[in-house]
Gaussian input, Z-matrix of N, CA and C with variables (Angstrom, degrees):
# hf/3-21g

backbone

0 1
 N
 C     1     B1
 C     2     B2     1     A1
 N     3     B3     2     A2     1     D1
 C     4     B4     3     A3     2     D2
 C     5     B5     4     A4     3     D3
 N     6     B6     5     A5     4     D4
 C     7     B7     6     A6     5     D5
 C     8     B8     7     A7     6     D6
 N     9     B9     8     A8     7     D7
 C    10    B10     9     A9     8     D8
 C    11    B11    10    A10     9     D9
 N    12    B12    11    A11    10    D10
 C    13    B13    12    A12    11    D11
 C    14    B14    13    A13    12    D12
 N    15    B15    14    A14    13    D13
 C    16    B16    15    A15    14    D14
 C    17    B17    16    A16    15    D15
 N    18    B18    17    A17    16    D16
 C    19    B19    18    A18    17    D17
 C    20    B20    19    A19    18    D18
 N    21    B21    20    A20    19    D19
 C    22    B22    21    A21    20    D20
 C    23    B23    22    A22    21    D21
 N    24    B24    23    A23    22    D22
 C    25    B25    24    A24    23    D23
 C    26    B26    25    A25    24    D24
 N    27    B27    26    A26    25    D25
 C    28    B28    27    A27    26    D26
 C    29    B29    28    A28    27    D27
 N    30    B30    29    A29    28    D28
 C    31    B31    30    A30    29    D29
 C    32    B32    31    A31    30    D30
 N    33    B33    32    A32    31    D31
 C    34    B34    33    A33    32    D32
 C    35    B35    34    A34    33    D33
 N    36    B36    35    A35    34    D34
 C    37    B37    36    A36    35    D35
 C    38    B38    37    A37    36    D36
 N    39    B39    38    A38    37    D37
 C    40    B40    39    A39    38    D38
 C    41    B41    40    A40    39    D39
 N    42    B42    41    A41    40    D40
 C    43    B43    42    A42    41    D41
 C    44    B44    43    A43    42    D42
 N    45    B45    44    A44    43    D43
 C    46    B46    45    A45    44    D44
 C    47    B47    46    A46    45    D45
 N    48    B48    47    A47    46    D46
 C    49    B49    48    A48    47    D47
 C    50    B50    49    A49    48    D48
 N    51    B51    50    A50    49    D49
 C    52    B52    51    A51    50    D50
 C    53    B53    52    A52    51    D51
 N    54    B54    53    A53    52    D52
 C    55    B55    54    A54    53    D53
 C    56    B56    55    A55    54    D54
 N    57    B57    56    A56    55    D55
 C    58    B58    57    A57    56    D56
 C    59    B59    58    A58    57    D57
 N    60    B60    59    A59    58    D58
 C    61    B61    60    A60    59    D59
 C    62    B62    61    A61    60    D60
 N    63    B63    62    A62    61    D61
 C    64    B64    63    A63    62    D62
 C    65    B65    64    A64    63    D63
 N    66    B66    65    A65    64    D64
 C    67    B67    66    A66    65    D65
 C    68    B68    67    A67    66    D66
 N    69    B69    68    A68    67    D67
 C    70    B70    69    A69    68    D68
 C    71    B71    70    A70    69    D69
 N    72    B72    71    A71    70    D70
 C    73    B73    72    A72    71    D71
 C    74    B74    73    A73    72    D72
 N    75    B75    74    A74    73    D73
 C    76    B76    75    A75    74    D74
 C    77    B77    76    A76    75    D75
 N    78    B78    77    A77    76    D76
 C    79    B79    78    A78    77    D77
 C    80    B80    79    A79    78    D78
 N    81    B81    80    A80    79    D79
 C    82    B82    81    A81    80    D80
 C    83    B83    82    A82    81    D81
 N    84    B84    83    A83    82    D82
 C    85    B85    84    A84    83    D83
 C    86    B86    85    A85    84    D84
 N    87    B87    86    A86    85    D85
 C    88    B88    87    A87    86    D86
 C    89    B89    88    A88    87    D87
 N    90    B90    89    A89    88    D88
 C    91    B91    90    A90    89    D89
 C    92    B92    91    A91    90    D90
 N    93    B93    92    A92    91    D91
 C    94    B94    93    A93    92    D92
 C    95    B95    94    A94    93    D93
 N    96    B96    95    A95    94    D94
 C    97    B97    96    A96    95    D95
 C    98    B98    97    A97    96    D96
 N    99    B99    98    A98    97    D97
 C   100   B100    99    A99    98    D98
 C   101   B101   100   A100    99    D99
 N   102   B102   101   A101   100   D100
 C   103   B103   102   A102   101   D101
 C   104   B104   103   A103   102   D102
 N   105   B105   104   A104   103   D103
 C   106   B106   105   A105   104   D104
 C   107   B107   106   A106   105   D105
 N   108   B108   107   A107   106   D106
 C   109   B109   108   A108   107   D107
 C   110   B110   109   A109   108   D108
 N   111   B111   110   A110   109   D109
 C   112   B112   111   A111   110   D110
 C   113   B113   112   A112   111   D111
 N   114   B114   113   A113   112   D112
 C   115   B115   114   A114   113   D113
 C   116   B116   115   A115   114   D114
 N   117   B117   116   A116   115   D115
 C   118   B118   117   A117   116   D116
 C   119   B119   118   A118   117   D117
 N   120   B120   119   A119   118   D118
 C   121   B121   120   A120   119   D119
 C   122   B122   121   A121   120   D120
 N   123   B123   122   A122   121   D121
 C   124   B124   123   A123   122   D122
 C   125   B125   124   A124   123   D123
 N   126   B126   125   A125   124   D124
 C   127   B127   126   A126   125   D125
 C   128   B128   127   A127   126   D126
 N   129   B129   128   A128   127   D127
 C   130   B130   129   A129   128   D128
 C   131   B131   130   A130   129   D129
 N   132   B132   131   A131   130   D130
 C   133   B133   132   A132   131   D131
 C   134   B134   133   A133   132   D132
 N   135   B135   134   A134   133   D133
 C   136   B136   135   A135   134   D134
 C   137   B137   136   A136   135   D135
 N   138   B138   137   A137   136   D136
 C   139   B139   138   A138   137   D137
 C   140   B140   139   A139   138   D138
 N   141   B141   140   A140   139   D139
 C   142   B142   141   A141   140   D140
 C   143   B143   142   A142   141   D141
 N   144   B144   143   A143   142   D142
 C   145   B145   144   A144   143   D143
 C   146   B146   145   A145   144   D144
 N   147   B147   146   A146   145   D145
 C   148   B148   147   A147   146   D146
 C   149   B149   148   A148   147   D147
 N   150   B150   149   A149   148   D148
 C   151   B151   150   A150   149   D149
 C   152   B152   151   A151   150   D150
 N   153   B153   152   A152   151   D151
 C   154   B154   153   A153   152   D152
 C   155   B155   154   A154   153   D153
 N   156   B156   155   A155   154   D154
 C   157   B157   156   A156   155   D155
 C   158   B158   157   A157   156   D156
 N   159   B159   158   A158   157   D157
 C   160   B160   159   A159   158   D158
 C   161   B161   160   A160   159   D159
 N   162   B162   161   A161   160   D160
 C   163   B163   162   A162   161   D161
 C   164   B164   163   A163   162   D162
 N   165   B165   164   A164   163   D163
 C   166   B166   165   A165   164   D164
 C   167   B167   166   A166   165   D165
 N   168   B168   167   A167   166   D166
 C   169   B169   168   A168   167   D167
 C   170   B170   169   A169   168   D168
 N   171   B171   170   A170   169   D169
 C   172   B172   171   A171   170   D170
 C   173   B173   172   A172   171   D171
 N   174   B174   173   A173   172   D172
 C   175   B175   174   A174   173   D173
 C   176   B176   175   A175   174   D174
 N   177   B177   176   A176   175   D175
 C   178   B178   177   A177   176   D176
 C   179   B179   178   A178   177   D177
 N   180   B180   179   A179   178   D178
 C   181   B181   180   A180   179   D179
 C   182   B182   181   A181   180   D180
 N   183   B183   182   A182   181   D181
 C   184   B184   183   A183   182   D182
 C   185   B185   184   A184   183   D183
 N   186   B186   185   A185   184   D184
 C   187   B187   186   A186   185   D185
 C   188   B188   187   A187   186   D186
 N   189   B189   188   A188   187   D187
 C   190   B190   189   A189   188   D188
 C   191   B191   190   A190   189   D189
 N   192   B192   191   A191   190   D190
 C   193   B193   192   A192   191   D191
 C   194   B194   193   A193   192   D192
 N   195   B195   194   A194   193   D193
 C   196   B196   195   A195   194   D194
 C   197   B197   196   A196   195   D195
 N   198   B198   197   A197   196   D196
 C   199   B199   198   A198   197   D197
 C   200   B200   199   A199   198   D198
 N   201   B201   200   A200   199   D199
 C   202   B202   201   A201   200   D200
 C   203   B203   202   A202   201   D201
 N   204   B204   203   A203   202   D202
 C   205   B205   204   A204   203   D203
 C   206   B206   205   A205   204   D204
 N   207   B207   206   A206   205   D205
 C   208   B208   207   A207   206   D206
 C   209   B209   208   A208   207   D207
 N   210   B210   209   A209   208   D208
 C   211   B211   210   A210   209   D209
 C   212   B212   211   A211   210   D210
 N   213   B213   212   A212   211   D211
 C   214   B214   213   A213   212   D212
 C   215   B215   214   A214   213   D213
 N   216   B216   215   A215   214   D214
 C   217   B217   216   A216   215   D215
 C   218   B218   217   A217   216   D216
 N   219   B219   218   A218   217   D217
 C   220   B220   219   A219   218   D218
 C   221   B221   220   A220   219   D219
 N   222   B222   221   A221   220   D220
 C   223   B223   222   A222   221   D221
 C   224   B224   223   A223   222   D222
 N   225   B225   224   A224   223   D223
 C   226   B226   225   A225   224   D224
 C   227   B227   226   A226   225   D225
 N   228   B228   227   A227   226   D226
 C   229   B229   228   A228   227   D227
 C   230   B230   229   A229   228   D228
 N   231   B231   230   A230   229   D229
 C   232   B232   231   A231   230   D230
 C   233   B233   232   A232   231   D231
 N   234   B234   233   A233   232   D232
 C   235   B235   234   A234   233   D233
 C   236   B236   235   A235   234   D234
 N   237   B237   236   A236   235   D235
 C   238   B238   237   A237   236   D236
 C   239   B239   238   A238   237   D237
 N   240   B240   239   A239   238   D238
 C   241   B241   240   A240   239   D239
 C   242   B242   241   A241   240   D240

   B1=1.4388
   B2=1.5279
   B3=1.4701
   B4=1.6108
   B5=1.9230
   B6=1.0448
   B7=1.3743
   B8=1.3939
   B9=1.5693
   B10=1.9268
   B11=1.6486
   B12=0.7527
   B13=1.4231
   B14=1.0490
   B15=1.4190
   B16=1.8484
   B17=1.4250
   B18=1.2028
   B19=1.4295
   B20=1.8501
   B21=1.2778
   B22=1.4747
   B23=1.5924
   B24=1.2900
   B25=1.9582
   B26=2.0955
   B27=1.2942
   B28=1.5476
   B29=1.9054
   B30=1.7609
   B31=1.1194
   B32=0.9169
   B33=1.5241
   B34=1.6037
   B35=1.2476
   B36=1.2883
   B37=1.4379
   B38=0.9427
   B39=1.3059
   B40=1.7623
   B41=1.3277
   B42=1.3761
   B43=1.7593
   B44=1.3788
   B45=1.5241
   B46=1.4523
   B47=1.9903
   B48=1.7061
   B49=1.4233
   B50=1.6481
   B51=1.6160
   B52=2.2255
   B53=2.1319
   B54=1.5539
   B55=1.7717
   B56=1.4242
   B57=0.8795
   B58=0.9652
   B59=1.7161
   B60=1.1149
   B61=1.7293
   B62=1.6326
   B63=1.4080
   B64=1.3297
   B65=1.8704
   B66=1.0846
   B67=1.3446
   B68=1.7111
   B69=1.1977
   B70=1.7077
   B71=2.2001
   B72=1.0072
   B73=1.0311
   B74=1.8362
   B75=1.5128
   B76=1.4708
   B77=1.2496
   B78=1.1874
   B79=2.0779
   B80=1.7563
   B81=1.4708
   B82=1.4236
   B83=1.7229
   B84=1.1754
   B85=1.6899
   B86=1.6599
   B87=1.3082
   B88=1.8280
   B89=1.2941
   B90=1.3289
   B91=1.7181
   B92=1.6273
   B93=1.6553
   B94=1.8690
   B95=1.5002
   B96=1.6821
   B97=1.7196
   B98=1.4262
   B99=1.6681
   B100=1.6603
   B101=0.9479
   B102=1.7105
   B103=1.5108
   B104=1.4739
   B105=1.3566
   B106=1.2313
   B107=1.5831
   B108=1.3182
   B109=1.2589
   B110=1.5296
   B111=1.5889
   B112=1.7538
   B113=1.6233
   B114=1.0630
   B115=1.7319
   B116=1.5171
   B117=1.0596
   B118=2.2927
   B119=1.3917
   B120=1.4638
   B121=1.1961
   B122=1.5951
   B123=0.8264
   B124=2.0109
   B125=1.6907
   B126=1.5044
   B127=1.5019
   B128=1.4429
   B129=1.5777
   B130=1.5375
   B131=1.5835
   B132=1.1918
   B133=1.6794
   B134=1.5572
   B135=1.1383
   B136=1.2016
   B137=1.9953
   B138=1.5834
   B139=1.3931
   B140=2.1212
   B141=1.1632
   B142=1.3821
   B143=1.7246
   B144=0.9727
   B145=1.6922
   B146=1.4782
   B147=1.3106
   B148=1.5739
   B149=1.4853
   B150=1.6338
   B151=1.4645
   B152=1.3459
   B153=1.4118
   B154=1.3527
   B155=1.6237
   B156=1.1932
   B157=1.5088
   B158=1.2021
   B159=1.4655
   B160=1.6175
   B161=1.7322
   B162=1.3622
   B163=1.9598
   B164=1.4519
   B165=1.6839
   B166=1.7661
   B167=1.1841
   B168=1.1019
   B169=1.1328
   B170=1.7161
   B171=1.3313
   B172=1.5386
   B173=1.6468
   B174=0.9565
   B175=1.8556
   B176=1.8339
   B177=0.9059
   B178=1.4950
   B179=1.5627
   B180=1.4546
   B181=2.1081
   B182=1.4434
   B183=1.2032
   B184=1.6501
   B185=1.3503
   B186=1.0068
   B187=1.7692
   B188=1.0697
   B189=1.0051
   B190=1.3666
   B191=1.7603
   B192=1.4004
   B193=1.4629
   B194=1.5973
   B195=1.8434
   B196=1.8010
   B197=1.5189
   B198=1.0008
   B199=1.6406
   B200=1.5158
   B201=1.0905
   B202=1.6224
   B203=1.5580
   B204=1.1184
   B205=1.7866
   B206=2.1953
   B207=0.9998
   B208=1.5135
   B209=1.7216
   B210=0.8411
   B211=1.2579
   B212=1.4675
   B213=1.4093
   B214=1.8354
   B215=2.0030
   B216=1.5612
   B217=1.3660
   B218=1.5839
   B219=1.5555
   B220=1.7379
   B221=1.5304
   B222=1.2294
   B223=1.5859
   B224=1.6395
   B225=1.4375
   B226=1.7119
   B227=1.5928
   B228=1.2327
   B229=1.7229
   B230=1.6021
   B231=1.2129
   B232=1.6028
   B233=1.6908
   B234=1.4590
   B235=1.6301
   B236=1.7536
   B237=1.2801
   B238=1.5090
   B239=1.1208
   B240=1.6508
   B241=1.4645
   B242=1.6050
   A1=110.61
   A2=107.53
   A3=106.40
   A4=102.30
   A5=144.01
   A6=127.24
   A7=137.20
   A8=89.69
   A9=88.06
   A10=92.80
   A11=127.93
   A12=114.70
   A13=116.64
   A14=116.81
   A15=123.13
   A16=106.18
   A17=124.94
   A18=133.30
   A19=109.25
   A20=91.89
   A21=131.17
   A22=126.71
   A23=84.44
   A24=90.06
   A25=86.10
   A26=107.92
   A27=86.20
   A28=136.81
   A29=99.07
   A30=86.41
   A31=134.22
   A32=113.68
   A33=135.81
   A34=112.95
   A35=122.31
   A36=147.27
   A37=113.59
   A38=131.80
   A39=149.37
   A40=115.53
   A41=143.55
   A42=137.91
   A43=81.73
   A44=112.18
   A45=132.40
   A46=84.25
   A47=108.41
   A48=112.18
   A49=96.94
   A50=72.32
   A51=107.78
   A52=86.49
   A53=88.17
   A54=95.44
   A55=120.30
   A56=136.76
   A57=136.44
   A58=130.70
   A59=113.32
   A60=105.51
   A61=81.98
   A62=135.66
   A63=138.37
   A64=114.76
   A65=98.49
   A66=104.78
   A67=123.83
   A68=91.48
   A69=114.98
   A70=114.07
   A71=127.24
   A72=130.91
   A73=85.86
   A74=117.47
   A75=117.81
   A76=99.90
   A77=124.34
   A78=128.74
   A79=86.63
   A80=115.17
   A81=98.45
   A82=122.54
   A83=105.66
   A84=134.45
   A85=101.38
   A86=100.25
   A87=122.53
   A88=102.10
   A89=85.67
   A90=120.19
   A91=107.25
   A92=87.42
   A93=107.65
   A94=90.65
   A95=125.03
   A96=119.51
   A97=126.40
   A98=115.66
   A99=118.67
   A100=97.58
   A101=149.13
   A102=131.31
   A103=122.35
   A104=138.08
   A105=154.18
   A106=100.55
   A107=130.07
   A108=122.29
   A109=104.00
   A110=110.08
   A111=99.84
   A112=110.54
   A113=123.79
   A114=113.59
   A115=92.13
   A116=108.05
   A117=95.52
   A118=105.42
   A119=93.29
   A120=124.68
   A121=106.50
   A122=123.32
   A123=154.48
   A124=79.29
   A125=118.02
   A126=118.78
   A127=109.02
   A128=104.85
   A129=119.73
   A130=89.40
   A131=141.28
   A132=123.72
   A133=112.88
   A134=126.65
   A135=132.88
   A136=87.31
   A137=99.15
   A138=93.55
   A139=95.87
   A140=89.05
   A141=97.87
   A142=102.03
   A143=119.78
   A144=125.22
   A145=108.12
   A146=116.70
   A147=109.39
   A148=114.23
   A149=102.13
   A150=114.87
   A151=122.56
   A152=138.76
   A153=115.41
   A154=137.83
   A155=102.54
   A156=113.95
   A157=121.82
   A158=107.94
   A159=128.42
   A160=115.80
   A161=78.78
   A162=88.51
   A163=138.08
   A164=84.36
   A165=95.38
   A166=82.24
   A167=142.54
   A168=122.92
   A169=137.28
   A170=112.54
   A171=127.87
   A172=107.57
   A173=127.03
   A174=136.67
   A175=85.94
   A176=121.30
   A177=114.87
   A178=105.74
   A179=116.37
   A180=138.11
   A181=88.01
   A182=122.49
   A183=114.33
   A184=113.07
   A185=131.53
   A186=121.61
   A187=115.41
   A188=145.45
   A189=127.31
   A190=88.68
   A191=118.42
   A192=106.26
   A193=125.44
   A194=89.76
   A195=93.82
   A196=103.63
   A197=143.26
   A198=140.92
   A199=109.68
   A200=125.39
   A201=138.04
   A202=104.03
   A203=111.76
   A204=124.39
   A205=86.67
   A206=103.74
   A207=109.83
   A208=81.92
   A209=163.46
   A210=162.01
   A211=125.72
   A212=98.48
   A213=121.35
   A214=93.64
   A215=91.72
   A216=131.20
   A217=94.55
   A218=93.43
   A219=117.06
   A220=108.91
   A221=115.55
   A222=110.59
   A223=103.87
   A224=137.91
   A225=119.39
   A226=123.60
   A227=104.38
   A228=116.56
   A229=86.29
   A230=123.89
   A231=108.46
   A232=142.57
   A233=85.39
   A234=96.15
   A235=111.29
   A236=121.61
   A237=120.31
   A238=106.09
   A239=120.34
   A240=137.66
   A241=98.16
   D1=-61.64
   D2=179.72
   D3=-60.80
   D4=-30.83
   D5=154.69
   D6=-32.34
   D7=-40.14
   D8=-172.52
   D9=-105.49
   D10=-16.88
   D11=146.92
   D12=-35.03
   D13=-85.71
   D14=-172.70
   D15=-71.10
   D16=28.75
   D17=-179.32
   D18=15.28
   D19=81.84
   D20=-174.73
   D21=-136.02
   D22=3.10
   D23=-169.15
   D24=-74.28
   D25=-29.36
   D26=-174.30
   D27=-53.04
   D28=-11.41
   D29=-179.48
   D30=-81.78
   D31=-2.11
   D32=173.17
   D33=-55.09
   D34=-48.11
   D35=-160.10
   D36=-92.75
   D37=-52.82
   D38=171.75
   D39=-65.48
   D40=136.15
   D41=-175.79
   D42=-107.45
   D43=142.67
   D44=-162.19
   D45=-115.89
   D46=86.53
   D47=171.39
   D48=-65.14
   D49=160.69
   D50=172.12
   D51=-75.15
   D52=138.10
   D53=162.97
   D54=-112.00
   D55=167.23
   D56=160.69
   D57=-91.69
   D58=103.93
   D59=-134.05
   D60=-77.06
   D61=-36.25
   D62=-178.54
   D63=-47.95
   D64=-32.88
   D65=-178.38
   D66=-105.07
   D67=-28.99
   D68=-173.38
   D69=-51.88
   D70=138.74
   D71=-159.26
   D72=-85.68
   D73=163.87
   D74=170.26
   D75=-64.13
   D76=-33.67
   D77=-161.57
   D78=-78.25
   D79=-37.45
   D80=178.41
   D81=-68.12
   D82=-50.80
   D83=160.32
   D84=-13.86
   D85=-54.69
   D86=-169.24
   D87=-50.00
   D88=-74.12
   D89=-172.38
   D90=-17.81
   D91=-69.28
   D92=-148.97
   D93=-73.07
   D94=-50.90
   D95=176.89
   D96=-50.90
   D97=-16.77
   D98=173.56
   D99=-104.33
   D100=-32.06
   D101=149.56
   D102=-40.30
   D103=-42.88
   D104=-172.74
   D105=-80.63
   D106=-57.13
   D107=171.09
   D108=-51.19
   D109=-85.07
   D110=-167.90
   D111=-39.88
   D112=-42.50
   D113=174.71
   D114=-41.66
   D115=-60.89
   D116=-166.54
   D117=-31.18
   D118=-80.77
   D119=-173.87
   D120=-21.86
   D121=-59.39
   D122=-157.30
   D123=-65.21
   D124=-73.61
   D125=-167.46
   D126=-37.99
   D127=-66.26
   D128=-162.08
   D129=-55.92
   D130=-52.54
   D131=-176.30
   D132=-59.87
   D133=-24.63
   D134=-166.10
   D135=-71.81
   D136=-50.24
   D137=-142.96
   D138=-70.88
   D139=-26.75
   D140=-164.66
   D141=-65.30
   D142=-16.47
   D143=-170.73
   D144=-113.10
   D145=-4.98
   D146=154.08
   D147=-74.48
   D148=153.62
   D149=173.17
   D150=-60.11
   D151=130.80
   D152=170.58
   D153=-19.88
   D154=-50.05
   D155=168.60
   D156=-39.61
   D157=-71.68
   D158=156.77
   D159=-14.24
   D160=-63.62
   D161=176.39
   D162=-45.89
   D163=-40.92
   D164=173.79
   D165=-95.75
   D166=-112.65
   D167=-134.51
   D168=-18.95
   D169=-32.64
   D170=157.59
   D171=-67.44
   D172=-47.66
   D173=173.35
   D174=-51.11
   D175=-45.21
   D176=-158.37
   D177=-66.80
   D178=-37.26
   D179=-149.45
   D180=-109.50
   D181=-32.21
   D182=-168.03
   D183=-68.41
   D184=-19.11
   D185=155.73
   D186=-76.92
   D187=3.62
   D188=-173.77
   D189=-127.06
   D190=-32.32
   D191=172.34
   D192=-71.81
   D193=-19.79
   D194=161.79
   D195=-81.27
   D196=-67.98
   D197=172.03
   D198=-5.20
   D199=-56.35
   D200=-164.74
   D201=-86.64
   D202=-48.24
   D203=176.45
   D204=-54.93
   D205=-80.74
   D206=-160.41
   D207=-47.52
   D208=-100.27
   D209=-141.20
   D210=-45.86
   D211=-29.09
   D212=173.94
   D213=-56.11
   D214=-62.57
   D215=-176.72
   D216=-15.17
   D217=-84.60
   D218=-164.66
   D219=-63.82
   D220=-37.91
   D221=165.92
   D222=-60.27
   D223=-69.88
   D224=165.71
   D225=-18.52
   D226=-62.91
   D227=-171.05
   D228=-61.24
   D229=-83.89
   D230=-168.79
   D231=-53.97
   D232=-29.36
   D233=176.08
   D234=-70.08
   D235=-4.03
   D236=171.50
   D237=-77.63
   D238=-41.33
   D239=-141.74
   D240=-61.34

């Protein structure tokens, strides 16, 4: 609810791509930094409106879901190379 209010429900829906800041237009520049903010923004409500439970239990998976994310990561960056 508080999403489509602040007309934010899009970041759910939308994949917030990598830019290329070398190439990227200022209107692009815009774009991707108020996509990247409301994504924050979007998380921190998410996180703040789960149940305690919820919380740890995500506190518990979130290293290992950052582990795999950073690893997705480095396989991208290298597999261009």
């Amino acid at each position: 609810m508080a999403l489509r209010f602040e007309n934010k429900e899009y970041v759910l829906e939308k994949e917030l791509k990598e830019l290329d800041e070398n190439e990227a237009t200022p209107e692009d520049l815009a774009a991707y930094k108020k996509h990247y903010d409301d994504a924050t923004k979007v998380a921190c409500i998410m996180v703040a409106t789960m149940s305690p439970e919820l919380q740890r239990a995500l506190e518990e998976i979130l290293p290992t879901i950052s582990a795999r994310y950073q690893g997705w990561q480095s396989e991208a960056i290298f597999g261009r190379v």
